[in-house]
C-alpha positions in Angstrom: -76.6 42.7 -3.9 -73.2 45.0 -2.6 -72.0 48.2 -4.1 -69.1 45.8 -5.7 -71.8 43.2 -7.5 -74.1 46.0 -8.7 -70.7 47.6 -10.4 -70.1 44.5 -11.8 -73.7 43.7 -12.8 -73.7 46.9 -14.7 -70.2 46.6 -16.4 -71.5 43.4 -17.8 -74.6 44.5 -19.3 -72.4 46.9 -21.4 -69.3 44.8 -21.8 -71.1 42.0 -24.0 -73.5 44.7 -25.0 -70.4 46.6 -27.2 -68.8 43.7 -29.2 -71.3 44.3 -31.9 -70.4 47.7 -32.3 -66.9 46.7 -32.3 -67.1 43.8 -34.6 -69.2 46.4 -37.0 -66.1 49.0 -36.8 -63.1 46.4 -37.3 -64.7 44.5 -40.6 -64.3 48.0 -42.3 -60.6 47.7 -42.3 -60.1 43.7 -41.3 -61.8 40.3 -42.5 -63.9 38.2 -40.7 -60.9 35.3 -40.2 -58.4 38.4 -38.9 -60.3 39.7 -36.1 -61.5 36.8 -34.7 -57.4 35.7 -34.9 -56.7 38.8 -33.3 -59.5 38.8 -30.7 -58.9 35.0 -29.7 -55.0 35.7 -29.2 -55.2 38.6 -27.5 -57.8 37.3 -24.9 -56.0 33.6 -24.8 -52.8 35.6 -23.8 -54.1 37.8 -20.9 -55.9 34.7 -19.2 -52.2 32.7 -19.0 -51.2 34.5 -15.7 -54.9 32.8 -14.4 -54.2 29.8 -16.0 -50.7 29.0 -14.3 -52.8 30.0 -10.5 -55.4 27.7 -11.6 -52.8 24.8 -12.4 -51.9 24.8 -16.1 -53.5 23.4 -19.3 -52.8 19.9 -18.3 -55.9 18.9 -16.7 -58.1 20.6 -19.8 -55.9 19.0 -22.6 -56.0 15.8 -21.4 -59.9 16.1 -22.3 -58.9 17.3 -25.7 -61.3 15.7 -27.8 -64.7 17.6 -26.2 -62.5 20.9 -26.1 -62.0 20.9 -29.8 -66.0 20.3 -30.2 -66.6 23.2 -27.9 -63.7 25.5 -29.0 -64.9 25.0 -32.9 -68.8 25.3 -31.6 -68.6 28.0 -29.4 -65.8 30.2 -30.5 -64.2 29.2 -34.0 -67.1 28.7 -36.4 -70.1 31.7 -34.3 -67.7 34.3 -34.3 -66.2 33.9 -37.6 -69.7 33.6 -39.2 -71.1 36.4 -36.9 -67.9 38.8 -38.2 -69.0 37.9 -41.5 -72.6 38.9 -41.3 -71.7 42.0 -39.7 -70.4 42.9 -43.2 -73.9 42.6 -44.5 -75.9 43.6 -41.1 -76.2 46.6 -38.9 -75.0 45.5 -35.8 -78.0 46.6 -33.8 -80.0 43.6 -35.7 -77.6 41.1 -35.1 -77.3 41.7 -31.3 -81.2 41.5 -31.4 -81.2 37.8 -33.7 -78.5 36.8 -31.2 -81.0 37.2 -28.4 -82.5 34.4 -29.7 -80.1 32.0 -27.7 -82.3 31.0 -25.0 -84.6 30.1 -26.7 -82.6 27.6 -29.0 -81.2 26.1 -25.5 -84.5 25.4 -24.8 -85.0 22.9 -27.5 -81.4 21.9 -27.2 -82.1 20.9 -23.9 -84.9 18.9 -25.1 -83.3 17.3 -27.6 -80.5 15.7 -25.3 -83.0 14.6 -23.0 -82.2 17.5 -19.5 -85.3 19.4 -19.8 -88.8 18.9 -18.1 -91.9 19.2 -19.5 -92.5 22.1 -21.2 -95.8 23.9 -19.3 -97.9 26.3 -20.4 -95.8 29.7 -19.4 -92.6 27.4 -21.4 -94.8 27.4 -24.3 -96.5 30.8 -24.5 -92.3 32.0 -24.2 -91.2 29.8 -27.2 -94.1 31.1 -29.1 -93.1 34.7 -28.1 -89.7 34.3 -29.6 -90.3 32.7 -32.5 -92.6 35.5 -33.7 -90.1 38.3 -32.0 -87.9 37.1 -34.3 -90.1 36.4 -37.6 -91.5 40.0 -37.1 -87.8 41.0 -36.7 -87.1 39.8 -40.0 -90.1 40.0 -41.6 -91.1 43.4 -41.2 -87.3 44.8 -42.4 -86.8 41.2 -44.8 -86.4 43.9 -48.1 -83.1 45.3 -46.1 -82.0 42.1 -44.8 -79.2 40.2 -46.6 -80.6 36.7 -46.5 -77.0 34.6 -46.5 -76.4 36.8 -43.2 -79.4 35.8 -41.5 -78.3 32.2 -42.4 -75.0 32.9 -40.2 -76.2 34.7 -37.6 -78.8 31.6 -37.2 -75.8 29.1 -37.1 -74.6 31.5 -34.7 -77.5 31.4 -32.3 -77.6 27.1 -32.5 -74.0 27.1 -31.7 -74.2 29.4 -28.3 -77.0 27.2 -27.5 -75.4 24.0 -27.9 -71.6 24.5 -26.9 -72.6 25.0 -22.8 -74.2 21.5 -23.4 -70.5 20.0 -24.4 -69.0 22.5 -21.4 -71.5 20.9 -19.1 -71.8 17.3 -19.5 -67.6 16.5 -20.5 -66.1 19.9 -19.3 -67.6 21.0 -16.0 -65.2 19.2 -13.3 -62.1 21.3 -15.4 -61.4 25.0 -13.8 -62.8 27.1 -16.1 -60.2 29.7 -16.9 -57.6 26.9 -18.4 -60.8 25.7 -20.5 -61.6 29.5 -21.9 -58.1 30.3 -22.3 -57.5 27.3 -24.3 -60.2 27.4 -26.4 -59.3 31.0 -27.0 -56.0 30.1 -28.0 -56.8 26.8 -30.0 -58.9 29.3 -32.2 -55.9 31.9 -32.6 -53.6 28.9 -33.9 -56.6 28.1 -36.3 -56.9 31.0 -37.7 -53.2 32.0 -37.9 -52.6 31.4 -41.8 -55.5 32.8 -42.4 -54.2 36.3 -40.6 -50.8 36.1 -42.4 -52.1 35.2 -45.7 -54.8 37.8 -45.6 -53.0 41.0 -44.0 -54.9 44.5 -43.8 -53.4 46.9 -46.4 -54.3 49.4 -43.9 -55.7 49.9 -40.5 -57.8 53.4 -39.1 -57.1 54.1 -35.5 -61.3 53.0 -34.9 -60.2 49.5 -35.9 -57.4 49.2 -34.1 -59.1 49.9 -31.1 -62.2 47.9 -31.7 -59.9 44.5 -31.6 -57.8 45.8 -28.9 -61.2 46.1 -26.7 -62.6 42.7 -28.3 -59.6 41.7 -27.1 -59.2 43.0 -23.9 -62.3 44.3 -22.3 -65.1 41.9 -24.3 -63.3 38.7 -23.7 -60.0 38.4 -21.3 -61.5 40.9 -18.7 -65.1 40.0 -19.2 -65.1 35.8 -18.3 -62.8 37.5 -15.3 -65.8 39.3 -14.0 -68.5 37.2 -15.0 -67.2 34.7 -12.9 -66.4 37.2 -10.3 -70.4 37.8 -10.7 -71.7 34.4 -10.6 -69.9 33.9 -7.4 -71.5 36.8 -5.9 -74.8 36.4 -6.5 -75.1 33.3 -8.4 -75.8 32.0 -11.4 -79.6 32.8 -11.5 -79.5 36.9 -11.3 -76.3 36.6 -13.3 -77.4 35.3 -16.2 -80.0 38.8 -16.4 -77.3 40.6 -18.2 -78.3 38.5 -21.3 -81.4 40.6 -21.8 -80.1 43.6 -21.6 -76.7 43.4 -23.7 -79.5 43.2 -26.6 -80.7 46.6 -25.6 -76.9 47.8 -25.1 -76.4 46.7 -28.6 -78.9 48.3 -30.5 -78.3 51.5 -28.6 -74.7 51.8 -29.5 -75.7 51.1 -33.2 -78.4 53.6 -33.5 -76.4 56.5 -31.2 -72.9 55.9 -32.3 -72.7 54.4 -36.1 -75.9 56.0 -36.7 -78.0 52.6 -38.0 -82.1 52.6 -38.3 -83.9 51.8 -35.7 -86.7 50.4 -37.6 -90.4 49.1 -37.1 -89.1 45.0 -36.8 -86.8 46.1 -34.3 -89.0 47.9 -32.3 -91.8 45.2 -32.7 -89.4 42.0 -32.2 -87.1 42.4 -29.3 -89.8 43.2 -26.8 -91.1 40.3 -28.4 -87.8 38.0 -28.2 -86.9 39.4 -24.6 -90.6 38.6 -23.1 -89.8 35.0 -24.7 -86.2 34.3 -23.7 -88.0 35.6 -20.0 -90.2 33.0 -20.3 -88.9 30.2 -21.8 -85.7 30.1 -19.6 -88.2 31.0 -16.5 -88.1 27.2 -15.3 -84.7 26.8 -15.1 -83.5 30.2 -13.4 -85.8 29.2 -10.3 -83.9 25.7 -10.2 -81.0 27.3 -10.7 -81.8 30.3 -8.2 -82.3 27.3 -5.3 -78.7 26.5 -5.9 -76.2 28.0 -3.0 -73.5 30.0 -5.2 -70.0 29.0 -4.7 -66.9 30.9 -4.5 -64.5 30.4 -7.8 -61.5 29.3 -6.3 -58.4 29.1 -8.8 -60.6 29.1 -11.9 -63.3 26.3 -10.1 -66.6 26.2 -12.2 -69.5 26.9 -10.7 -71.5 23.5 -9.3 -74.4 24.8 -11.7 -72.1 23.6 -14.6 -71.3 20.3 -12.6 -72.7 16.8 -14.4 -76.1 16.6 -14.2 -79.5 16.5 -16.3 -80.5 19.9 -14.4 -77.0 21.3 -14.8 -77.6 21.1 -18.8 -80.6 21.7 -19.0 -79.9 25.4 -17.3 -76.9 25.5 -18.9 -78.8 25.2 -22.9 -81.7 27.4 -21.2 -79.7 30.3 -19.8 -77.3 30.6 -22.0 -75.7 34.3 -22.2 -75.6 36.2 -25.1 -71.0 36.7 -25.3 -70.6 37.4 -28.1 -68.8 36.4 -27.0 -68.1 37.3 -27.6 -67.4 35.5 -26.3 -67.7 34.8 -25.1 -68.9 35.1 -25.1 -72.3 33.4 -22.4 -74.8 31.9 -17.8 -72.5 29.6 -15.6 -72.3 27.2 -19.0 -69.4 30.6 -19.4 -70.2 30.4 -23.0 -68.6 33.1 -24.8 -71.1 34.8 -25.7 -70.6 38.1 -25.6 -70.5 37.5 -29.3 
């Protein structure tokens, strides 16, 4: 890779790696429905200028009906539930439950019928992941609020099944128009909410938490993703999903001052060595595909119409956060 993709590789690793700290900070002062309201308008806005080179909305509302199923899957429903559990969570342990992801698209890819076979190495990784994440829980289950695990795990099934909807009735649309208006479909929704539910007040930390969802964790970070993919493809890109996990939890721990306790030390090494794994099939497809510039907002051909294209789509799907995001070339949002 250049000087310029190694900068960008490591600015991605931390940009979807903070929004957990953020999120944590905002829900002190705002509810769940305001941030993502505030987050979702401010990153809808700052894409416009990308949308108008890349040729308006029209295309992408003309294909309104699988926009709203992504847009409420993706963006709408994950991070108002993941806001929400961050009010009962630390938000190192929800960046490591949202690691999870890949191995959800793995069934989800399954399910719809893209994936192959899943071989031995497939196997062992699922198996890996599933007890990452039961040791996760287990081992710190007296400290864990139970109705939050519940959201962060509709969370996780949502980032794995949105890229599927991006990738099969989405992927000839240019990709900026499609985040943008999904952003701002999800700031309209949540409107009322924002005005009916005001914050009496807001600390300066809050403040600049949504201004950096906002900005940094969402506008900017699709901007460089993109930038990324088209650098060094889709493949090596989509390696920034294991380590936002460990960007997460270190923020937490260094900066809010959250346990770092046994499960989590026992389970992510766990759920990374299984995301690795399970995904491990579809990154060497996906690594034989020649990357392609992103011209005007152009998706990536890896997103293009195909059985392989969602089945490493659901498989590598990035942890935004989306966040985001928030999300591999399936550009789900991921980031939390």
């Amino acid at each position: 890779m250049t000087r310029r993709s190694w900068l960008i590789f490591a600015a991605m690793c931390i940009i979807w790696g903070i929004p957990y700290l953020l999120i944590r900070v905002a829900v002190r002062d705002v509810t769940p429905g305001t941030l993502v309201f505030a987050r979702t308008a401010i990153g809808g806005v700052i894409l416009l200028p990308l949308v108008l080179r890349a040729g308006g909305f029209g295309p992408v509302l003309r294909r309104w009906r699988p926009l709203v199923a992504f847009t409420i899957i993706e963006m709408a429903v994950p991070w108002l539930l993941l806001s929400d559990a961050e009010t009962k969570l630390s938000s190192s342990l929800a960046g490591l439950l949202v690691a999870a992801v890949p191995l959800v698209g793995v069934f989800v890819a399954r399910l719809v019928g893209a994936e192959e076979r899943v071989d031995g190495a497939r196997l062992t990784g699922l198996l890996l992941g599933v007890v990452g994440v039961a040791t996760l829980v287990g081992l710190d289950f007296g400290r864990v609020d139970l109705g939050a695990l519940l959201e962060i795990a509709v969370v996780v099934i949502g980032y794995a099944v949105a890229p599927v909807i991006l990738a099969r009735r989405l992927a000839d649309l240019p990709i900026i128009p499609v985040v943008s208006a999904s952003l701002l479909m999800t700031a309209i929704g949540y409107l009322p909410y924002a005005v009916l539910r005001p914050p009496h007040s807001l600390s300066g930390e809050a403040i600049g938490s949504i201004l950096v969802l906002g900005t940094v964790c969402t506008a900017l970070a699709f901007v460089l993703f993109f930038a990324l993919i088209s650098a060094i493809g889709p493949a090596r890109a989509t390696v920034i999903t294991y380590v936002n996990p460990a960007v997460a939890v270190l923020l937490g721990v260094t900066l809010l001052g959250e346990r770092f306790t046994l499960g989590m030390a026992v389970g992510f090494p766990l759920i990374l060595a299984g995301s690795v794994l399970a995904a491990r099939r579809a990154v060497v497809r996906a690594a034989a595909a020649e990357p392609v510039a992103l011209v005007a907002g152009d998706p990536p051909q890896s997103i293009r119409t195909s059985p392989e294209a969602v089945s490493n789509t659901a498989a590598m799907t990035p942890v935004p956060c989306s966040d985001g995001s928030a999300q591999s070339t399936s550009t789900s949002s991921r980031g939390c």
